[in-house]
C-alpha positions in Angstrom: -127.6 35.7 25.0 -126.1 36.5 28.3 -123.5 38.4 27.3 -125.9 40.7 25.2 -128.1 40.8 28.6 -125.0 42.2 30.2 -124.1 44.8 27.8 -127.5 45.8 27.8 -127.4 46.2 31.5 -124.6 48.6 30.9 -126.5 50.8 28.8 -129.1 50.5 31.5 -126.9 52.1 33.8 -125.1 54.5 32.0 -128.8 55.7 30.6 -129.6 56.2 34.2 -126.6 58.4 35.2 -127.2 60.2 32.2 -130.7 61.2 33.1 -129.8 63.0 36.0 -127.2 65.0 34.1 -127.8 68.5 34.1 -126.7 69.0 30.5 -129.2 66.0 29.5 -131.9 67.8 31.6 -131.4 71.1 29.6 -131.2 69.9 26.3 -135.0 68.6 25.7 -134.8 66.4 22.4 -131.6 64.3 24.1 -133.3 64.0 27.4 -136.5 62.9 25.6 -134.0 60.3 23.2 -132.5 58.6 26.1 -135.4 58.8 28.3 -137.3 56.7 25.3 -134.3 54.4 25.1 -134.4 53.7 29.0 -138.2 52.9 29.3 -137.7 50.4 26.2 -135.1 48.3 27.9 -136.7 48.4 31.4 -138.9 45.2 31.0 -135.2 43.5 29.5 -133.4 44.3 32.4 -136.0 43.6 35.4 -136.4 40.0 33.6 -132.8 39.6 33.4 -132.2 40.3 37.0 -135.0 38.1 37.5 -133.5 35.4 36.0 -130.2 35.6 37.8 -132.1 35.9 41.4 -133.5 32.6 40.4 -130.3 31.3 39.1 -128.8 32.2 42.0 -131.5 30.5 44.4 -131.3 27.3 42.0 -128.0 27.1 42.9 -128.4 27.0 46.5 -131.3 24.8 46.5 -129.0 22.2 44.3 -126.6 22.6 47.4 -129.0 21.5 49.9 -130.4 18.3 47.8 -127.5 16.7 49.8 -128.3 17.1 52.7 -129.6 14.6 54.7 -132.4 16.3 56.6 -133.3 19.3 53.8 -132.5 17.4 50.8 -135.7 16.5 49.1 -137.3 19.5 49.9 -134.3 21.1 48.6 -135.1 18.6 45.5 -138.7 19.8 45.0 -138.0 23.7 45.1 -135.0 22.9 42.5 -137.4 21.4 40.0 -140.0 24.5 40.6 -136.6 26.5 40.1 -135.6 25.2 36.8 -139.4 25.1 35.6 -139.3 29.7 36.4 -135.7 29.5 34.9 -136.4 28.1 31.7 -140.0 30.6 31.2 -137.7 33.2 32.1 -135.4 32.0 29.6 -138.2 32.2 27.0 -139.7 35.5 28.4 -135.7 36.7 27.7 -135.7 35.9 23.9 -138.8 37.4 23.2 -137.8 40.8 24.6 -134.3 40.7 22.7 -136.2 40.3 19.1 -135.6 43.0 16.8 -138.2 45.9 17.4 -139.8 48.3 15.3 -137.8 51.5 16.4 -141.6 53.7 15.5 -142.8 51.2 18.5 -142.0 53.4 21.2 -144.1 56.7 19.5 -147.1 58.3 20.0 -149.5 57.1 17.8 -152.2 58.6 14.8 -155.2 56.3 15.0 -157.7 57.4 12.3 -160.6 55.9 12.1 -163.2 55.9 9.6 -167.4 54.8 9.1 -167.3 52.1 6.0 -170.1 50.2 4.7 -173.7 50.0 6.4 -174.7 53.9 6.7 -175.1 55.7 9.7 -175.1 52.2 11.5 -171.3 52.1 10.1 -170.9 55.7 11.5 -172.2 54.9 15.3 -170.3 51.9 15.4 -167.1 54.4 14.3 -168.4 56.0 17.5 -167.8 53.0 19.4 -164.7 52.1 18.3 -163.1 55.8 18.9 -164.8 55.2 22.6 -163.2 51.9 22.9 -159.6 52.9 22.0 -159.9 56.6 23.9 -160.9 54.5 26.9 -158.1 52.0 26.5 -155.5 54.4 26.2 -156.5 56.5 29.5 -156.5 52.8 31.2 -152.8 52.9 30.4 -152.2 56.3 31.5 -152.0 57.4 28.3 -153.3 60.8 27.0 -155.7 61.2 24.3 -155.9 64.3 22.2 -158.6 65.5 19.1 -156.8 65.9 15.6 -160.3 65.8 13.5 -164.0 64.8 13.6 -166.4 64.7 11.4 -170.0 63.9 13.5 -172.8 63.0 12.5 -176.7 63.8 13.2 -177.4 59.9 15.4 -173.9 60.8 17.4 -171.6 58.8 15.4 -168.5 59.3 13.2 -167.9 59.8 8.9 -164.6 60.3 10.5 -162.6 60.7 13.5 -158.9 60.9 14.2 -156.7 61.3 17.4 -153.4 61.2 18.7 -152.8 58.7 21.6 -149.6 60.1 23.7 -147.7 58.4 25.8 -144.0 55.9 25.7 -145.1 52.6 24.0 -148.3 54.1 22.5 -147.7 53.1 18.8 -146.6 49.9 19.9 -149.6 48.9 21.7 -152.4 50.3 18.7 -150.6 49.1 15.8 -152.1 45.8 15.8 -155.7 47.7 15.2 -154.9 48.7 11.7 -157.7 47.1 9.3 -161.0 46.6 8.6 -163.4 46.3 12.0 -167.0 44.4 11.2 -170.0 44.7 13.3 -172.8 42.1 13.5 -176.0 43.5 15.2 -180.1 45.2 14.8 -179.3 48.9 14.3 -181.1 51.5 16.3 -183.0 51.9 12.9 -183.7 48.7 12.5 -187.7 48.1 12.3 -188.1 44.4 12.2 -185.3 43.1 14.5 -183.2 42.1 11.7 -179.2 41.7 11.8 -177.2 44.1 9.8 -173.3 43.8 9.2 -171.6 47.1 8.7 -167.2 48.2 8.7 -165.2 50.4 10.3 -161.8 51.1 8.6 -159.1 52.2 11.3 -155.2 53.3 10.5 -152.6 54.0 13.2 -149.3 55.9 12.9 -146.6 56.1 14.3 -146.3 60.1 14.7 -143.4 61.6 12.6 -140.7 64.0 13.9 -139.8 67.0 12.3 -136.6 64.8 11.3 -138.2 62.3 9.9 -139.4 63.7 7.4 -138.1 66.9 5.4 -141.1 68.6 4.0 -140.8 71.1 1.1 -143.1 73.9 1.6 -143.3 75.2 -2.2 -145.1 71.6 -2.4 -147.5 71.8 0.0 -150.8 74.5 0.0 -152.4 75.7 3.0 -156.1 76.8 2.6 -157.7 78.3 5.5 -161.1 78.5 5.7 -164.5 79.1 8.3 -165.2 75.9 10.3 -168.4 74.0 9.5 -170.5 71.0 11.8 -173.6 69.1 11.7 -176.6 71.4 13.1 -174.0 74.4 13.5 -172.2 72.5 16.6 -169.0 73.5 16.2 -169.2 76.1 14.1 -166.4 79.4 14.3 -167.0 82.5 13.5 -163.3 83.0 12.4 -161.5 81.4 9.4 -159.5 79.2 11.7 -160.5 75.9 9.7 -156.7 74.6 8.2 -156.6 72.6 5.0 -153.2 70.7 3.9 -153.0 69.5 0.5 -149.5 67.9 -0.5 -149.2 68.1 -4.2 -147.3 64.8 -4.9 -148.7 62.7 -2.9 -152.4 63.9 -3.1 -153.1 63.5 0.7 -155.1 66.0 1.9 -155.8 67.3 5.8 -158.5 68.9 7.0 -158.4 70.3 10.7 -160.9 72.4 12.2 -161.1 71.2 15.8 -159.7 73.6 17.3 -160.4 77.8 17.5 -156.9 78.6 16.7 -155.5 78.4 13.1 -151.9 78.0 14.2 -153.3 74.8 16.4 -155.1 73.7 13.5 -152.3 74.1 11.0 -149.9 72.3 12.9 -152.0 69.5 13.6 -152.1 69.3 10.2 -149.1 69.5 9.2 -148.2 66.6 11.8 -150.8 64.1 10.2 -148.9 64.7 6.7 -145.4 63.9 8.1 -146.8 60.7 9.6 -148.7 59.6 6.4 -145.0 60.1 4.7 -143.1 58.7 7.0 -145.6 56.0 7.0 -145.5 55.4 2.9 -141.9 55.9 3.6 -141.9 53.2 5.6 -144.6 50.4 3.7 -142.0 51.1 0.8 -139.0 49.5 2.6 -141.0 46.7 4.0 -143.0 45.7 0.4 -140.1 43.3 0.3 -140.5 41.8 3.5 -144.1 40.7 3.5 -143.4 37.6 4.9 -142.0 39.1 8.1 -144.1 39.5 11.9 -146.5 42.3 11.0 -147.6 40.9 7.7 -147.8 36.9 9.2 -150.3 38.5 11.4 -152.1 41.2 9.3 -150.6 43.6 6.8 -152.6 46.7 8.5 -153.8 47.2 4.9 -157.0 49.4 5.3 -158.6 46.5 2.9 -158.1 43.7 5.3 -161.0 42.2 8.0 -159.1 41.8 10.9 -161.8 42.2 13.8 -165.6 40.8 14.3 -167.8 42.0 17.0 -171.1 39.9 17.1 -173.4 41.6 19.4 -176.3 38.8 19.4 -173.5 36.2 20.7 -171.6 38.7 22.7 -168.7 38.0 20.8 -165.2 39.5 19.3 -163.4 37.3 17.0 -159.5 38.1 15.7 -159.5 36.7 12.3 -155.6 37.1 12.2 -155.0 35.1 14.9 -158.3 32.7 15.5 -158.6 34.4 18.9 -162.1 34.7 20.1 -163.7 36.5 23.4 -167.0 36.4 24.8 -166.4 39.7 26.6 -167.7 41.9 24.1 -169.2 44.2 26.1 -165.9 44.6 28.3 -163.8 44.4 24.8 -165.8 47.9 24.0 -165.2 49.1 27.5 -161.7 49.7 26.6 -160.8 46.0 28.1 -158.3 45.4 25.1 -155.2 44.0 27.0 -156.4 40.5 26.5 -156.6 40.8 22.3 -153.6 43.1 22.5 -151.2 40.6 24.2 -152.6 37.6 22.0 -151.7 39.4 18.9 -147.9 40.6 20.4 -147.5 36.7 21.5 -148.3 36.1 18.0 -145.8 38.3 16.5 -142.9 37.9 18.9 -143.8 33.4 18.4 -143.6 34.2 14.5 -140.5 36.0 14.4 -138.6 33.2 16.5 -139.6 30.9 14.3 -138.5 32.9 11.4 -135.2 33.6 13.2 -135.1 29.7 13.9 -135.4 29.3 10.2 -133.0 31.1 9.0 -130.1 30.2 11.1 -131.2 26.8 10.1 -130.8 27.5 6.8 -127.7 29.4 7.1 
């Protein structure tokens, strides 16, 4: 492990020259390459020079334990030593498990009203201000790819792009089926309805990624329409993407200008490709991290929020919160790190495993 820590330290370095380079400046998909690269081994390298600082003050401490005057002092801070060295140790082999390379992405988050009405379509609302919040906490930006309001202020549909190094990496784990438990607005005599939310995050594509062929892929354009004429254009800016084989269809009509519109669009489609792309090669590998701890199918429960006990419950991961009211504040680091604990945990003991086996 610690000659991998080195090499990686290497990199670290050599990433850093190459940042300030001039040609790497000027050239805009290499500087943001590297620049991606850099900010994913940052946490690797500041724990693994943390470890050696405390290595090197184990050390020391180990020297004093002889001395007559110092030593069981010297004794005591050793033991407090070796306890940081070995979590550091762990903390180490967590961050050197394989990643997801779409991890450090922008991400697609889509989310859409399921069963219960317009009950199911305010608490869409709730959930797109839950994650917009979350993601400006983290200094991420949030930008409008397609909504579809309705008359109480909720959403039949809403979908967004989070932007930002990491971004895919942190809403991934939201993929799934989100239940609510509470009395609706509309709700007469007090009584407790349960209504779904479906949500899908993407990692967005690159023009690279995926090579789309034009003759297979018709662009309508058409006037923009909304709920009570909110919304509405007076020009034909409205885009619609419909890609043949596949079926998938994109409608984008947030903004005024059809070009915006049409490569929003056009976006979404390469990151629903690269996305099938991708559940393809990993059919075969159900068994691994993501799938031990939710597939992300759009069929599968994932999240309750029960409003009369103020609760959120993780059904992946048996994790439950009585912060419900922070949880839709955009207070998701708590859920988030229990289900990346769960994944990284999972994977060692699949690695584990298999070099047992081998």
């Amino acid at each position: 492990m610690l000659d991998k820590l080195k090499k990686l330290e290497e990199e670290y370095r050599a990433l850093e020259r190459e940042l300030g380079d001039p040609e790497v400046l000027a050239d805009a998909a290499r500087f943001r390459e590297k620049s991606r690269r850099y900010a994913e081994l940052g946490e690797v390298i500041e724990a693994f020079r943390a470890y050696r600082r405390v290595q090197d003050e184990l050390e020391q401490a180990r020297e004093l334990a002889a001395d007559p005057e110092l030593g069981e002092m010297a004794r005591e801070e050793a033991a407090e030593l070796e306890e940081k060295l070995g979590e550091l140790e762990k903390k180490l082999e967590l961050l050197l498990l394989p990643r997801d390379p779409a991890d450090v992405r922008n991400a697609i988050v889509e989310i859409r009203a399921g069963t219960g009405g317009q009950e199911a379509a305010l608490f869409a609302g709730n959930l797109f201000e839950m994650y917009t919040r979350y993601a400006e906490r983290l200094g991420y930006q949030v930008e409008m790819l397609e909504s579809h309001p309705t008359d109480l202020g909720g959403f039949s549909k809403v979908s967004f792009m989070v932007k930002g190094p990491g971004a895919y990496g942190t809403f991934k784990y939201e993929s799934g089926v989100h239940r609510v438990q509470r009395v609706p607005a509309t709700e007469t005599q007090g009584r407790i309805h349960t209504s779904t939310a479906t949500v899908a995050v993407l990692p967005e594509a690159e023009e690279s990624d995926v090579e789309l062929d034009m003759s297979e892929v018709r662009i309508d354009v058409m006037r923009a329409s909304g709920p009570g004429g909110q919304g509405v254009n007076t020009t034909d800016s409205a885009v619609r993407v419909v890609h043949e084989p596949t079926g998938i269809i994109i409608t984008i009509q947030d903004s005024r200008s059809q070009i915006k519109n049409r490569e929003k669009a056009l976006s979404i489609l390469r990151s629903r490709l690269l996305e099938m792309k991708r559940a393809e090669e990993e059919a075969a590998l159900r068994t691994s991290r993501l799938a031990q701890i939710g597939t992300g199918e759009r069929s599968e429960k994932i999240r309750t929020y029960n409003f009369p006990q103020s609760r959120v419950t993780d059904h992946r991961i048996h994790f439950t919160t009585h912060n419900l009211e922070g949880v839709l504040a955009g207070e998701l680091d708590e859920l988030t790190e229990a289900l990346k604990k769960a994944d990284q945990e999972r994977m060692l003991e699949e690695l584990s495993g298999q070099a047992q086996n081998a």
